[in-house]
N, C-alpha and C positions, 0 to 999 in steps of 0.2 A: 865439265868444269874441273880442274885444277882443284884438289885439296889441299888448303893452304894449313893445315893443323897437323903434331904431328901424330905417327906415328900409333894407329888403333891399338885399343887394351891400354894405351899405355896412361897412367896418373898422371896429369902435366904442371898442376898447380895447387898450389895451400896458400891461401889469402888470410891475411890478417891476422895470422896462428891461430887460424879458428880451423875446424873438420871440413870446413869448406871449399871439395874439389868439385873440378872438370874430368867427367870420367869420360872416354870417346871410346864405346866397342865399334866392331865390325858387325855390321848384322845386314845385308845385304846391300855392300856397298854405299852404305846409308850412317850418316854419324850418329850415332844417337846420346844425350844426354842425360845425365840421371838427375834429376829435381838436387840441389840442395838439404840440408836438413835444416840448417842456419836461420832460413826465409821465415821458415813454420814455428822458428823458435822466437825468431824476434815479433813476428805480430801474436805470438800467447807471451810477450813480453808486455808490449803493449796493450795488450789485454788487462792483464796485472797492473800492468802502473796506474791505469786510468781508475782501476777500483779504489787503488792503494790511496792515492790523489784525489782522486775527484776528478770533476768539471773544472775549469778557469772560475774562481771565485767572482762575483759581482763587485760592481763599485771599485774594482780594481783596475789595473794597467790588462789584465790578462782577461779581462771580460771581452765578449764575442769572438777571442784569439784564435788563431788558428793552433790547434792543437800540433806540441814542438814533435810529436810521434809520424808525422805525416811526413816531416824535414827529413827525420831520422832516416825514413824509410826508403827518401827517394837518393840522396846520399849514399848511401847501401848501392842503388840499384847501378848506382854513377858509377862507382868504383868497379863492379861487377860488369856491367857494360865494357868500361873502358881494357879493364884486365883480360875480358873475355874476346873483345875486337882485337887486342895483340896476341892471343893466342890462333885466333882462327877466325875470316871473316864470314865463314860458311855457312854450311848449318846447325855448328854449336851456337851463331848467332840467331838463329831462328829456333831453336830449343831454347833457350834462354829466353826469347821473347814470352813462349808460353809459358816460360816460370814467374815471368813480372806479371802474366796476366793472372795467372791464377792470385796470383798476391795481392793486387790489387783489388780484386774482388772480395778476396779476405778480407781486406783492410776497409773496403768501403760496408760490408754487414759488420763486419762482427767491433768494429772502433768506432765507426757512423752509425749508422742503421739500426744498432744494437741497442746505443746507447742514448737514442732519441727517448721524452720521454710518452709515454703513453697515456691514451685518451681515456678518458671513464665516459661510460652511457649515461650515468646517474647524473639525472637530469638538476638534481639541487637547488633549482630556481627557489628565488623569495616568492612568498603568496603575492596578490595583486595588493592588498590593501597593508603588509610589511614595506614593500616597494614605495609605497605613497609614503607613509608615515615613518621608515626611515632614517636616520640622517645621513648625509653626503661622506663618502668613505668607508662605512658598513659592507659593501660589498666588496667582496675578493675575486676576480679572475681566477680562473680554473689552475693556469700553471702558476706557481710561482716565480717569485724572482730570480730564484737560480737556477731554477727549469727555462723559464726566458734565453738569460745567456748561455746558456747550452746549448740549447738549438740552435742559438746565431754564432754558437761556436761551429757545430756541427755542422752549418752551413758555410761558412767563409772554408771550416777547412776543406769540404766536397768541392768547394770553387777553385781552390788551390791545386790540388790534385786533380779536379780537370784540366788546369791551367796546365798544368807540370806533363800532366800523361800526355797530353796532346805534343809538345816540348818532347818527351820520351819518346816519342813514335819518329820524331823526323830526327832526333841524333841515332837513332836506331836503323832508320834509313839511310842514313851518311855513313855508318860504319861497315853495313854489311853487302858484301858482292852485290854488284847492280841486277843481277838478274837474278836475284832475291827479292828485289825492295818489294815487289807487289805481294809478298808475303808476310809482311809488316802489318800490320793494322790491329791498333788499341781503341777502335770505334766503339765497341761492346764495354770495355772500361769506361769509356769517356762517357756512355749511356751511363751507366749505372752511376756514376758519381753525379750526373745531372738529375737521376730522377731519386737522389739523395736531397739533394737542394728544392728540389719540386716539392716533394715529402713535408723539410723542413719550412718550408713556404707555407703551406698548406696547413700546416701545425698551427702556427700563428696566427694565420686568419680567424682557421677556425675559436681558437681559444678566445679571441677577441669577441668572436660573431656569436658565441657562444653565452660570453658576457654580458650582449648586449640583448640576448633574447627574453629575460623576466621582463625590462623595458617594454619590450615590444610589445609582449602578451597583455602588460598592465594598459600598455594604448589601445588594446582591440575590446579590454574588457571595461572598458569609462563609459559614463552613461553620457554619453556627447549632448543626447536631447536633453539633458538636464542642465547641461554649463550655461550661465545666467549672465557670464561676463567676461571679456576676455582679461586678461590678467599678463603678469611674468611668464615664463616657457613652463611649459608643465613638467613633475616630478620625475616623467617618465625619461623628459629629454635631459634633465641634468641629470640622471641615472647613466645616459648611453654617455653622455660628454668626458663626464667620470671618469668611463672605463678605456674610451678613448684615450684621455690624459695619463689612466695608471700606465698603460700599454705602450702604446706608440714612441712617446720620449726612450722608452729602453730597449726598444726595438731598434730604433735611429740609430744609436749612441752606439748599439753592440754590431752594426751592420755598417760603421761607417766606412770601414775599408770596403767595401763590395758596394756601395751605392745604389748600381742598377736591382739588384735581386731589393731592397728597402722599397723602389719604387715600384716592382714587384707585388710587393706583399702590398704596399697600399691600391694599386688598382685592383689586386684580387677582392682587400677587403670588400673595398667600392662596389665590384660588381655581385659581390655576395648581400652585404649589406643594402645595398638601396633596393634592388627590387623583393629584397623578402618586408622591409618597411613599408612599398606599396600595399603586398599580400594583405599584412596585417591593418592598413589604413582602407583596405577595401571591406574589412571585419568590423568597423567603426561603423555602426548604423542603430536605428537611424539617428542623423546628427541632425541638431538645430541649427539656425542659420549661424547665429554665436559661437557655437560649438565648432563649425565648420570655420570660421574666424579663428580661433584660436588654436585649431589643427592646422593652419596655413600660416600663422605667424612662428608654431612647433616647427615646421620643415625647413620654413625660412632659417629659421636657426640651428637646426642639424645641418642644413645647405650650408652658409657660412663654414661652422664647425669643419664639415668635409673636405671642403676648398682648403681649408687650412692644415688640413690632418698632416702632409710630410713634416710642415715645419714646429707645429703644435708642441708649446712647452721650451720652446728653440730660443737660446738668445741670438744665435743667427739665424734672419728671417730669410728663406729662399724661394723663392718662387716656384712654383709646384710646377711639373713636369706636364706640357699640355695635353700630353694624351690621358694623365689621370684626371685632370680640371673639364676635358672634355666629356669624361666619363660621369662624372659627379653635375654640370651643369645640364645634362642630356637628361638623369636621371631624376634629380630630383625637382626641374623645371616640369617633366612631368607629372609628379606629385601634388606641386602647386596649381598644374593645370585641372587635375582631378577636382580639386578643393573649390577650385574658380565655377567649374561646373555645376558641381554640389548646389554652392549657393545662389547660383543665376537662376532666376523666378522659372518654372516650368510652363508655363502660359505665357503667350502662345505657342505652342507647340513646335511651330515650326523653327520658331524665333531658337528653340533650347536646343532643338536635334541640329541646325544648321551651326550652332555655338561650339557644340559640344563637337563634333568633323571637325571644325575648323580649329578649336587648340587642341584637340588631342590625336587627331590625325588616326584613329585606330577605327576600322571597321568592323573588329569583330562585337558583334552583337551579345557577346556575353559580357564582356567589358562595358558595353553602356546599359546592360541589366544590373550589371554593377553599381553603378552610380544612379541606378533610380532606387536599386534599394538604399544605396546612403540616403536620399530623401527621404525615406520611408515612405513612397508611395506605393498606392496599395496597388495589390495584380491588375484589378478591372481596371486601374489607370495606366499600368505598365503597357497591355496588349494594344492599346492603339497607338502609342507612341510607338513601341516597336516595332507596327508597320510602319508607321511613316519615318523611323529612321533607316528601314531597310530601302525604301521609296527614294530617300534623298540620299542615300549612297554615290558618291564620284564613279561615273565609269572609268573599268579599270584604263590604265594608260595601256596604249599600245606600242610604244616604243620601246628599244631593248632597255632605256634608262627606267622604264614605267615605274618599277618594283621598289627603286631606289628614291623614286624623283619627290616623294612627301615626305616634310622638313618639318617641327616642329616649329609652329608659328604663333609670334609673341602677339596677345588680346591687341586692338584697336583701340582705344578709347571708345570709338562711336558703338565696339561690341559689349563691352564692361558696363556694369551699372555703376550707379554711383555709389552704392555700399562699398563696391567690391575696391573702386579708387579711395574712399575714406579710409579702406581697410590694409590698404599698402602704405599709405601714409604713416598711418597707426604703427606697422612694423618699422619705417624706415626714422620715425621717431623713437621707436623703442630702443632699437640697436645702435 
């Protein structure tokens, strides 16, 4: 191929009256170019400025923003690109590629990644019985408010800069010798900036899931056989609703240019969230029948709450995204299913193990040792129901669909007792 540059050894350009040359030796036939110094100076610029500044302040215009150092940067590269294609389309443009990369990487640790904030182990939960007693607003989520917006800063800009490098990669294609292109590739950029955003995702969930774990423990540690009556939602659930409400509104609000990564972090929470609520509601034992009532009118109202979570706090109400609603009615319908079980009279026998297959659809036999200890039935009552619910087990399906083809199926009337319909009533009156 034709070398379209001129003239090896020799200095061909100074960009922007800065020190900023294209140096091209000989070294076997081969161009070679020397990094910049410029590139290294400007990201420990922006290193500096970020300290000097700050984060985008909250409550402001500049909250969840994409940090203006990213713009800076890619602007830079543009100039540098295009100055670099009129010098040579060769392989000073494929040296150059590995200078944006290296930079990029720079810019995604040490202005992202750097700058995220960090988790503490310390556990700092309220005791069970501060939790109860209380009042509403007393507890604080783990990040702050301007830790918040930083990470939805940090994330919008990771989104940007994937946006932009991927952009980077095909003007880089279009500038340099065609039988070059396939040595083009910002793949490895583009990873790192997404598993910035994954990070930053993950942050938030956790901080959230985090928040709502005193709740949770204070639900597994209620003396359920004791509750005499059901009541309002219990302390524990307007503890988790709370922290929902501190959270999620500022998480929206600072995420709303990126949309999809907000619905993101809510099916993360979701899948994080609901089944450790199971875990903890299988720790609930033993429950009286009331007890078990008023732990099934609590779900029902986390359920609600969940369903609602994108728009939660919203004066525009938006309809939740069906793969999170799917995620949340899958989930917590099992929950309610658990609860139904609980309270379904354990006599006759067969009447409760055939109940219990049919809305929970789960065969493993630790899961329905589960829910007899919610009864609080003793061992020597446990060992023959547990034959006979291994006895009335469905044989497996045979077809390729077999593994997939059991659905969650909503009670009969003719299966429910009539408590358990007085006691939907009871919720659908309360709410």
């Amino acid at each position: 191929m034709a070398y379209h540059g001129p003239r090896m050894g020799e200095v061909i350009a100074s960009w922007q009256s800065s020190t900023f040359v294209f140096s091209f030796l000989k070294s076997n036939n081969v161009s070679c170019f020397l990094p910049p110094r410029n590139l290294g100076e400007l990201i420990d610029r922006f290193v500096a400025d970020f300290k000097a500044q700050g984060p985008p302040k909250p409550n402001t215009d500049e909250g969840g923003a994409v940090l203006p150092s990213c713009a800076d940067l890619f602007v830079y590269y543009k100039k540098c690109m295009v100055q670099c294609s009129q010098l040579s389309t060769g392989e000073p443009m494929i040296a150059l590629t590995t200078i944006f990369q290296k930079y990029l990487r720079e810019y995604a640790w040490k202005i992202l990644s750097g700058n995220l904030p960090k988790t503490t182990s310390s556990g700092g939960g309220l005791t069970i019985s501060s939790l109860l007693k209380e009042k509403e607003g007393s507890e604080v989520a783990k990040f702050t408010l301007e830790e918040l917006c930083l990470i939805c800063s940090i994330l919008s800009t990771a989104e940007y800069c994937l946006a932009t490098t991927q952009q980077l990669e095909e003007k880089l294609k279009e500038k340099v010798d065609v039988s070059l292109t396939e040595r083009i590739n910002l793949t490895g950029e583009m990873d790192t900036f997404s598993t910035v955003i994954s990070s930053s995702i993950q942050l938030l969930v956790q901080d959230l899931d985090a928040a709502c774990d005193p709740a949770l423990t204070a639900m597994s540690k209620m003396q359920w056989q004791n509750v005499e009556h059901v009541g309002d939602q219990s302390p524990y659930v307007t503890s988790v609703i709370l922290h929902i409400k501190q959270n999620v509104p500022i998480i929206r609000d600072n995420l709303a240019s990126t949309r999809k990564y907000f619905t993101q972090f809510c099916i993360k929470f979701a899948n994080s969230f609901i089944p450790k609520f199971i875990t903890h509601l299988f720790k609930c034992k033993p429950i009286s029948m009331v007890g078990a009532e008023q732990l099934l009118l609590d779900t029902h109202s986390l359920k609600m709450v969940l369903l609602d979570l994108p728009s939660i706090g919203s004066q525009v109400v938006r309809k939740a995204p069906a793969s999170y609603t799917k995620i949340v009615v899958k989930g917590m319908t099992r929950a309610e299913m658990i609860l139904k079980v609980v309270m379904a009279p354990h006599e006759p026998l067969v009447v409760f193990v055939d109940n219990y297959i049919k809305l929970l659809t789960d065969c493993n036999t630790e899961t329905f040792q589960k829910i007899l200890d919610m009864k609080g039935l003793k061992r020597s009552e446990q060992s023959s129901m547990l034959e006979l619910f291994r006895q009335r087990l469905p044989a497996p399906p045979s077809g390729p669909e077999g593994s997939s083809s059991l659905s969650l199926l909503a009670p009969t009337p003719e299966q429910e007792s009539s408590r358990i319909r007085k006691l939907e009533k009871l919720i659908k009156k309360r709410l």
